[in-house]
N, C-alpha and C positions, 0 to 999 in steps of 0.2 A: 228318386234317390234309392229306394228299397230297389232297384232295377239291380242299379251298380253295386251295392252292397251281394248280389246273388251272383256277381259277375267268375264264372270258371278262369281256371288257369291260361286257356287260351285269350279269354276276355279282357283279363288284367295284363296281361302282354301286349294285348293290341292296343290299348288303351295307355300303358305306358309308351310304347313308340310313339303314339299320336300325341302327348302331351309334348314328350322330347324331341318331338316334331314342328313342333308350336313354339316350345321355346327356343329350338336352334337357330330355326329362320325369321323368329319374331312375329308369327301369322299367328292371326287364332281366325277359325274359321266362323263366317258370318253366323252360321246357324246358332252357332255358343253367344252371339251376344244378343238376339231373339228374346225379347221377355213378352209375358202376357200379363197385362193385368186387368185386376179383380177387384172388385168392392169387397171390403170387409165391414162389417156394421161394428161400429163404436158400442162400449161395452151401455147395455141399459139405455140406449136410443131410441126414438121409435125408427122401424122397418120400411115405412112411408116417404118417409124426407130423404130427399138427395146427401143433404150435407150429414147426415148419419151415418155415413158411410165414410172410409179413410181409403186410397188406392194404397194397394200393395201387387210389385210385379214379381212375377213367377220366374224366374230366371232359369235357365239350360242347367241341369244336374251334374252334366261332364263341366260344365264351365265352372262351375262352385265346388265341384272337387279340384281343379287346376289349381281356381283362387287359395282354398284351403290349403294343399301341400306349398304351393309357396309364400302363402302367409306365415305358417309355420317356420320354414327356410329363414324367412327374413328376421322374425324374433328372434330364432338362434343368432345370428349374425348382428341385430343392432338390436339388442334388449331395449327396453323403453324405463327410462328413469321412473323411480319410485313415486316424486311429487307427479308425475303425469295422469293425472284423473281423463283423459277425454279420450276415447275411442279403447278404453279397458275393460276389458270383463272385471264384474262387482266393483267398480267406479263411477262415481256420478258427481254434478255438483254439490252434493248434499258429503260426500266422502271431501271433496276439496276445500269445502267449509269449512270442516270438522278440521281436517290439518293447519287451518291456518288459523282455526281459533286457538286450536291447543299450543300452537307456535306463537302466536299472539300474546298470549295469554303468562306463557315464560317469559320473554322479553323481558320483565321488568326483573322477575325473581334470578335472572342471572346479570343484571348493569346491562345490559345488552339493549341497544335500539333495533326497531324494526321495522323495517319499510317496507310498502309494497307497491307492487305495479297490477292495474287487472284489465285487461284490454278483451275489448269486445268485438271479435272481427267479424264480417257482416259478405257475404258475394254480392 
């Protein structure tokens, strides 16, 4: 990533064609989906055991800057609603708790009922 971050004016040109190259015809080329992965050791594990260890793959740096500019793109265009805690920066279950106690929690002080749904979806 520090590669492309040093990239000249020639470099970010060529680098633009090729991204608008990918997304014209719908190709990403094979080498951008290439990952390597790596053992990382689990924080305070011992070093010895296999399962002390979590995979984490290395993914192609051009391909993660593709992804970034049009994740970007796509925010702009379909914002993500406010109650949406999952797949948000500084949102967790622990943020969607907190919303639903504190909403919970009014329901009476305004006559107001309040229902919920919480569904658990699984692959």
């Amino acid at each position: 990533m520090v590669m492309l971050k040093q990239l000249d004016e020639p470099g970010v040109e060529y680098l633009t064609k090729l991204f608008n190259l990918s997304l014209a015809t719908l190709v990403v080329p094979d080498a951008w989906n290439v990952s390597r992965v790596v053992p990382l050791l689990k924080p305070g594990k011992d070093t010895s055991k296999s399962d002390s260890y979590r995979p984490i793959s290395l993914l192609s740096p051009v391909a993660k800057t593709l992804e970034a500019l049009l994740l970007n793109s796509i925010r702009e265009c379909f914002p993500v609603a406010d109650h949406q805690h999952g797949f948000r920066k500084l949102h967790s279950t622990t943020t969607a708790l907190h919303a639903i106690s504190t909403h919970v929690s009014r329901g009476p002080n305004q006559n107001r009922p309040c229902d919920g749904l919480f569904e658990d979806i699984e692959h």
